[in-house]
N, C-alpha and C positions, 0 to 999 in steps of 0.2 A: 239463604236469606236469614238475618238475625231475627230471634225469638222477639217478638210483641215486649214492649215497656211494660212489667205492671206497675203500675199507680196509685199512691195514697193521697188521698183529698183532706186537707188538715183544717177543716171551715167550710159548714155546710150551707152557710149566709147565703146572702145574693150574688158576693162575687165566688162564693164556690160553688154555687148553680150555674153563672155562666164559664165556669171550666169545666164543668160537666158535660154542659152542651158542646162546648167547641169540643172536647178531646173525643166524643161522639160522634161528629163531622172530621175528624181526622182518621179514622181508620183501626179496626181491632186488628188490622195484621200487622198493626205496627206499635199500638199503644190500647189498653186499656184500665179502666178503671179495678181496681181490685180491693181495693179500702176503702173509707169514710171514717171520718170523727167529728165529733161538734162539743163545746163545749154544755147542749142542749143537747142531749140522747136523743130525744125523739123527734127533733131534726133532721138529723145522720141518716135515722133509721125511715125516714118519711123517701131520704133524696136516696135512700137505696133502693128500695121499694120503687120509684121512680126509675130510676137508670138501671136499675137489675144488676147492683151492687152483691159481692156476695158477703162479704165481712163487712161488720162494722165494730170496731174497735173503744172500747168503753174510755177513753182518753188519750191523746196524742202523743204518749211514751209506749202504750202499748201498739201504736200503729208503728211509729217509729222503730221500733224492736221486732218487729215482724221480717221474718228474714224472705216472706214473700213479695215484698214490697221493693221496688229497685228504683223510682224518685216518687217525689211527694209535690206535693202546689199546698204553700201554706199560703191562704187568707181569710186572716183573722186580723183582729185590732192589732195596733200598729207597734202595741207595746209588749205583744207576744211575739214577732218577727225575730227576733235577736235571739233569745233562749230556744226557741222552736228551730231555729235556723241549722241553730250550732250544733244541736242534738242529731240534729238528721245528718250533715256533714259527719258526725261522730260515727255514726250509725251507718258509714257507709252508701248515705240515700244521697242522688241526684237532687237538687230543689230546684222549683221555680218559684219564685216569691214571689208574692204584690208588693205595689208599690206602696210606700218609700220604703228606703232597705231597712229602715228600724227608725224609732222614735227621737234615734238624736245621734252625731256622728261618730262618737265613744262606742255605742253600742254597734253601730253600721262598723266601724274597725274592727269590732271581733267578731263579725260575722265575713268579713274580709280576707283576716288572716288566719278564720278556721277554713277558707274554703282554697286558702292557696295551700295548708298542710295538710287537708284532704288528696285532695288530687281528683275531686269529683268536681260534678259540673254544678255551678250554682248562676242561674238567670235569674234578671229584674223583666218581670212581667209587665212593660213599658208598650202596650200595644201598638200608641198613636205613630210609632217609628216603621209603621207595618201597613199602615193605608196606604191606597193607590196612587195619593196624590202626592203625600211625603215619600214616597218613595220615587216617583218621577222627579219630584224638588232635586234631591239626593242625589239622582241620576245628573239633572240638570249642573250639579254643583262638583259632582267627581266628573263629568266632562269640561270643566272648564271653564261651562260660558259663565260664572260669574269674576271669573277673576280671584285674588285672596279678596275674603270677606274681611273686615272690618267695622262694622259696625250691626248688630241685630238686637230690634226690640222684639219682645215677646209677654205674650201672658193672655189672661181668659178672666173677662167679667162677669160674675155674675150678679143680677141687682135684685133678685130674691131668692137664694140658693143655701139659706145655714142648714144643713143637713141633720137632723137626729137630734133637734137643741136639747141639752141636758145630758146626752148619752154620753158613749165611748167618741165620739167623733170631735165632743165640743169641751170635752177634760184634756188640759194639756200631761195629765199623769199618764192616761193611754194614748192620745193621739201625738201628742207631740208638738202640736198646733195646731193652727185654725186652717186658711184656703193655701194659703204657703207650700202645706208640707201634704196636702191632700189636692189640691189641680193643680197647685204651682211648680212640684216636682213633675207633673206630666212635661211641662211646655219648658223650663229648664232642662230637662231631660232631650227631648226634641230639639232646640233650638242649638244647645251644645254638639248632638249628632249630626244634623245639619252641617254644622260649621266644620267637622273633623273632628272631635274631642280635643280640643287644646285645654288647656287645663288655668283653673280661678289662681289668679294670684291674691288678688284682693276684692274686697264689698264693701260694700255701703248701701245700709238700707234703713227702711221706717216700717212699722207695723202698727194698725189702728184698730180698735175695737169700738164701733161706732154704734149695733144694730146687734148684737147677741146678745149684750149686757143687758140689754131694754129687751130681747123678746119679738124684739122686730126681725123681717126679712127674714121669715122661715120659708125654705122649702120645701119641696115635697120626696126628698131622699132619707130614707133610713125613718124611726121611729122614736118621734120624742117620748122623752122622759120629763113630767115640770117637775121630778122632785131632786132632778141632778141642777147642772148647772152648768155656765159657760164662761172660762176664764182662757180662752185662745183671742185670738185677732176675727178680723173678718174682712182688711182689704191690706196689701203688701206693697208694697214697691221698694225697688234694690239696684244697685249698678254695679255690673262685676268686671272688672277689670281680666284680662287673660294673658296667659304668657305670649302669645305672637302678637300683643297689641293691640288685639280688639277687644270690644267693650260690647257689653251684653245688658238691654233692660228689662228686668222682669215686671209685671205689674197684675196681679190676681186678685179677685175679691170674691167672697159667697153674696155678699150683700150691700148695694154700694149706689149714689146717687146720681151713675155715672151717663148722665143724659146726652142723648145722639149716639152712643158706641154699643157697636154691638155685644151681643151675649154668646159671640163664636168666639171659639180658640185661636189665634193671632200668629203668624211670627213672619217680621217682614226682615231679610237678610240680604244686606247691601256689602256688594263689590264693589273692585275697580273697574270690573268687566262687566258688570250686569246685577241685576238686581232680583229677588222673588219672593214670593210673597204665599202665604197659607193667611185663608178667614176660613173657617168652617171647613167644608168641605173644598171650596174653589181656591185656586193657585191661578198666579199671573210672573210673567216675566219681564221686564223691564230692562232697556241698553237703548242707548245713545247711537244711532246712525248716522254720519256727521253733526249737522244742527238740529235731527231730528231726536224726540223721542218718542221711542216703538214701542208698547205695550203687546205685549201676544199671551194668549191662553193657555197654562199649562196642564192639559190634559192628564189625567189620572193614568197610571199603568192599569193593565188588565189584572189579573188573580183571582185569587179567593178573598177571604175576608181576614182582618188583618189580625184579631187572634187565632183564627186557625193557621197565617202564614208563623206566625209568634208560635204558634205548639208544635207545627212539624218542623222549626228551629229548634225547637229545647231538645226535642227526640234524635233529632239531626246530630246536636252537638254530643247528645249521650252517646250515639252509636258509632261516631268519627271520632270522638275524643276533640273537638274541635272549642274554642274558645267561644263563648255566644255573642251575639252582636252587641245585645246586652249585659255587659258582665257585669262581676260583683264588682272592680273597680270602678264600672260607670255609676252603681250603686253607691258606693263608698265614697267618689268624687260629689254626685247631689246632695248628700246629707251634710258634706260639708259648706256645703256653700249654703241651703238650707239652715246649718245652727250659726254660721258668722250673718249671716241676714240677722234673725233674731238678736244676736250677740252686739249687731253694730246698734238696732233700734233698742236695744238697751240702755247701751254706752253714748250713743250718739258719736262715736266714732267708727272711721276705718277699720276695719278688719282686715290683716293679710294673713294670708295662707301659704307656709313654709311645706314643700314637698318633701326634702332631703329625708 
C-alpha cells in the first residue's frame, strides 16, 4: 500500500476550512494534512490548532519549498491562483485549485502549460460534477438515452447574493469579475461536462451591473468592506456556440429582478433522444413515446458526498498517475470562454475562439 499524501493547505479562509473537513472524512491512510499557510498568521495557526495541523508555514513559498509537502489545495483570491499555481508545479507539488483556474485566460494558459511541463497532477476543484444527481444525469447521458445533445441552457440566479461588497470578491483587479467568473464558472463548467467537453468556438455575450454600483442586493457571503468598492457585473448572459454544433446558454446573476425563477442552479440538456434536466438538487428526464410525452424522475446515484468523491479523485489521480476528471485543460477551456463573454460585452461583438 502506497504511503498516505501529505498535504499543504495554501488559504485558511472558508473554502480552506471546508478542505480541511472533507480531507478529514477521506482517510489518514491515504491523505493527510501536513501544512497550512494564510496570508493572516493567526488564521493558519487558529485552523492548525483545530485539525492538529503540525506546521504552519509563515507564507506560501515557504510551504511550497518544503520537501515534506507532496500536493497542495490552493484557495485563496482568484488573483493569487496563477503565480501560487505555477510555483507549486515548479516545486514539484501535486495541486488542487479552486475555482476559476485564475483571474483571466492569459494567466489560466500559464498555469496550463506549467502543468503539462511538470508532469504533475494539477485538478480544478469543480465539486458540482460530483453530486448524486449530476452524476446519474452523466450516467444517463454516456448510456445514450439522450441522443447527441444540441442544444443546453444553464446558469444560477441569484436575486440577493453580492458577496463581500467592496472586498477581494467585488475588485475586478483580484477577482476577475463579478457572478460570471465566481457561480457562472460552476454551471459552465458542469454543463460542458454534461455534454462531453466539446470545445467553444465562438460567444456572445452582455454583462450588467445594475445593484453593486448602488449597494443594493447584498448577501450574506464573505465580509464587507464599505471602504473598497465594486467595479464587476452582477448579472451575465452569453451564447456559446461549440464545435459539434451545439449551442450553450449561460445566464448568472448575484443580484437580479428576476421574478418567478428560481434561486437553484439549472441546466436543462436537450437531445435528439431525450432530454434532462438539474434545478437544485432534483433531475428529471424527458423522451417522446410515440405521441406521448413521458417525463420520469431521475434519481440521485448513491455515495458519499461530492467533495469527498472530488478529494479521493485528486489522491486517486496522484497515485495512478491518472489524468483528473477535472483537468487543467477543462480549467483552461472555462477561462476562456469566461474572458470572450466579458470581451464580446465589451465590444458588442462576436467572439471566436481559435484552438490551433
Amino acid at each position: 500500500m502506497s504511503q498516505p499524501i501529505r498535504l499543504g493547505i495554501i488559504g485558511a479562509g472558508a473554502i480552506g476550512k471546508v478542505h480541511l473537513e472533507t480531507f478529514a472524512k477521506v482517510g489518514a491512510e491515504s491523505v493527510y494534512v501536513a501544512a497550512i499557510t494564510d496570508a493572516y498568521l493567526p488564521l493558519a495557526v487558529q485552523r492548525a490548532e483545530e485539525f492538529g495541523i503540525k506546521t504552519v508555514h509563515v507564507n506560501p513559498q515557504a510551504l511550497l519549498e518544503d520537501p515534506a509537502i507532496d500536493a497542495v489545495v490552493i484557495g485563496v483570491p482568484n488573483q493569487f491562483h496563477a503565480p501560487l499555481a505555477i510555483e507549486a508545479l515548479k516545486q514539484g507539488k501535486h495541486v488542487l485549485l479552486e475555482k476559476p483556474m485564475a483571474i483571466d485566460a492569459e494567466a489560466a494558459r500559464t498555469i496550463y502549460e506549467a502543468q503539462k511541463a511538470s508532469g504533475k497532477i494539477l485538478m480544478m476543484a469543480q465539486q458540482m460534477r460530483w453530486t448524486g444527481i449530476n452524476r446519474a444525469i452523466k450516467e444517463r447521458v454516456v448510456n445514450g438515452d439522450l441522443g447527441p445533445i444540441y442544444n443546453v441552457k444553464t446558469g444560477w440566479f441569484r436575486k440577493k447574493g453580492i458577496p463581500g461588497w467592496g472586498s477581494w470578491f467585488t475588485r475586478k483587479d483580484m477577482a476577475g469579475g463579478g457572478p460570471l467568473i465566481d457561480i457562472g464558472v460552476h454551471m459552465l463548467d458542469l454543463a460542458l461536462y454534461l455534454m462531453g467537453n466539446p470545445k467553444p468556438v465562438s460567444v456572445y455575450g452582455s454583462t450588467y451591473a445594475e445593484f453593486g454600483p448602488e449597494r443594493r442586493g447584498i448577501g450574506t457571503w464573505g465580509t464587507p468592506n464599505w471602504d473598497g468598492y465594486y467595479d464587476v457585473e452582477d448579472l451575465a448572459t452569453a451564447l456559446i456556440k461549440l464545435d459539434n454544433g451545439a449551442t450553450l446558454s449561460l445566464e448568472v446573476s448575484w443580484a437580479a429582478h428576476a421574478a418567478g425563477m428560481s434561486q437553484d442552479p439549472f441546466v436543462h440538456l436537450m437531445g435528439k433522444e431525450g432530454g434532462a434536466a438539474l434545478v437544485g438538487n432534483d433531475g428529471k428526464f424527458v423522451t417522446h413515446e410515440g405521441d406521448e410525452v413521458v417525463e420520469s424522475i431521475i434519481e440521485p446515484l448513491e455515495g458519499e458526498e461530492d467533495r469527498v468523491l472530488l478529494s479521493k479523485h485528486f489522491i486517486e489521480c496522484i497515485n495512478e498517475g491518472k489524468e483528473p476528471i477535472s483537468s487543467a485543460l477543462s480549467g483552461y477551456t472555462n477561462s476562456r470562454i469566461l474572458d470572450a463573454i466579458y470581451e464580446s460585452s465589451r465590444t458588442g461583438n462576436e467572439v471566436k475562439l481559435n484552438w490551433d
